[in-house]
N, C-alpha and C positions, 0 to 999 in steps of 0.2 A: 578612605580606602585607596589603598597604592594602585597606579594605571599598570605598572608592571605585569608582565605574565608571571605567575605563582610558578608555573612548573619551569620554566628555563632562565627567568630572572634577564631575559637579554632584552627583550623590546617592551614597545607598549602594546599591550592587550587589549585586543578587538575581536567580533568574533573570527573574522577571518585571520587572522592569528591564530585564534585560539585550533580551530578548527582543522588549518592548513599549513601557516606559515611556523608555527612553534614547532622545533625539532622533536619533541615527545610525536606531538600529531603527526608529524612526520613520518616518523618510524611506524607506526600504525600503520599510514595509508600504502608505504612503500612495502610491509610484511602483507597487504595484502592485496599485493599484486597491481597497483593501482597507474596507469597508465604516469611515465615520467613528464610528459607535457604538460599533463591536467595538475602535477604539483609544479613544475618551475615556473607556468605561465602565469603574467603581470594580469592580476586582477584588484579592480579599487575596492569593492564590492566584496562579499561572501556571495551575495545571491549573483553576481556574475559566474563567478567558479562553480556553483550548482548548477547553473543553467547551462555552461559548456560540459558538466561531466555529464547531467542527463543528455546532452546532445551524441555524447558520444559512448554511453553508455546502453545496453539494451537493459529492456525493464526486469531482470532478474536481476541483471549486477545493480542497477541502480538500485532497487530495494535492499540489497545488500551493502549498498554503499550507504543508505539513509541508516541500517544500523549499526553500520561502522561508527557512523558521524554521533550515533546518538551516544556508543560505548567510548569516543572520546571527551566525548563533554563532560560523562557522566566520570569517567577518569580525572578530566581538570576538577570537578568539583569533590574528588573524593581527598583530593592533593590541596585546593583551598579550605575543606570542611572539616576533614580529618588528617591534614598531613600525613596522606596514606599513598604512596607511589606503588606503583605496578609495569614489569614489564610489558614491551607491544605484545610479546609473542602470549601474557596472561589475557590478556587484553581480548587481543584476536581470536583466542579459544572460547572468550567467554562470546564473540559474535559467533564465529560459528556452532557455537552450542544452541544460542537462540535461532539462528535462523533456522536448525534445523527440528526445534521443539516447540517453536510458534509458525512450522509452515500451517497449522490449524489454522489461524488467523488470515495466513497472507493468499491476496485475493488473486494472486498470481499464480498458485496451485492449486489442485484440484485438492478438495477438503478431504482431511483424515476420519471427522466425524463425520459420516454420513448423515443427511436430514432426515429430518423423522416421514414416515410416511402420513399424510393424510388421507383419508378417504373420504373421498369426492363425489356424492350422491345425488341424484336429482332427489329434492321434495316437492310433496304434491301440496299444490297452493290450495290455501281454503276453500269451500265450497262457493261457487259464484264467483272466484276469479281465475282468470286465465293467465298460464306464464309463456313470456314468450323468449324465445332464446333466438338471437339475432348475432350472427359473422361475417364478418367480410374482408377480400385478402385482395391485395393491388396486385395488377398482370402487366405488365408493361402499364400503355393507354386505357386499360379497361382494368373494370371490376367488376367482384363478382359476390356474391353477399346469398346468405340462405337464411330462411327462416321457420323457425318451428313453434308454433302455439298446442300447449296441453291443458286439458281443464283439469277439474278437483281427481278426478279419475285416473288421469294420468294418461287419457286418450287423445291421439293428437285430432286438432281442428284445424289446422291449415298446414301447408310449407310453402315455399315457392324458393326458385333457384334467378337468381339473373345474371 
């Protein structure tokens, strides 16, 4: 298998090529807006140049950049698998179509599926034992902690607060 990049034919293919340096990738990262330093700057590494764009990324664009990065791979391999090319600007549509149909998923917004509700009940423990339900919440230096014991009945036998 050839070291060549498939899509530009110019270098050898690594992922930081693939990803940043190859002019296809290129064109991707620059239609989407993507800061000019974080692509001309000398990095040996791919995971250097991740590690500087998350530094200067906030965690929304970075999310959006991990699915930038995923719709160009997933482009180099449709150009090694299927010699099938696609514009940046098809490219681009197809991230912001996901980012905005898998914000379900992403833990950086507030979910579209609401969680189901549960309902949350005390039961009454068997006859001859006793439950006891025990909290406590740090104050600065001090704590403070409560506790409530109920029998089969559902009547309480103790609390105390400290």
């Amino acid at each position: 298998m050839s070291s060549t990049c498939p899509r530009c034919g110019l270098d050898r293919e690594n992922l930081l090529h693939a990803m940043q340096d190859c002019p296809k990738a290129k064109v991707m990262l620059v239609h989407g807006g993507l800061n000019n330093n974080l692509l001309e700057g000398c990095y040996d590494q791919c995971v250097d140049w991740l590690e500087a764009v998350a530094c200067t990324l906030d965690k929304k664009a970075f999310s959006d950049f991990i699915t930038v990065l995923w719709n160009i791979w997933n482009s180099r391999n449709n150009k090694v698998f299927r010699d099938a090319e696609e514009e940046a600007t098809v490219t681009w549509d197809r991230v912001a179509m996901l980012s905005r149909d898998f914000q379900i998923f992403n833990l950086m917004e507030k979910s579209m599926i609401p969680k189901p509700i549960l309902e949350k009940a005390w039961k009454k423990p068997e006859q001859g034992v006793v439950k006891i339900n025990f909290d406590a919440s740090p104050i600065g230096r001090k704590l403070s902690f409560g506790l409530l014991a109920r029998d089969h009945c559902g009547e309480e036998c103790s609390h105390g607060m400290g």
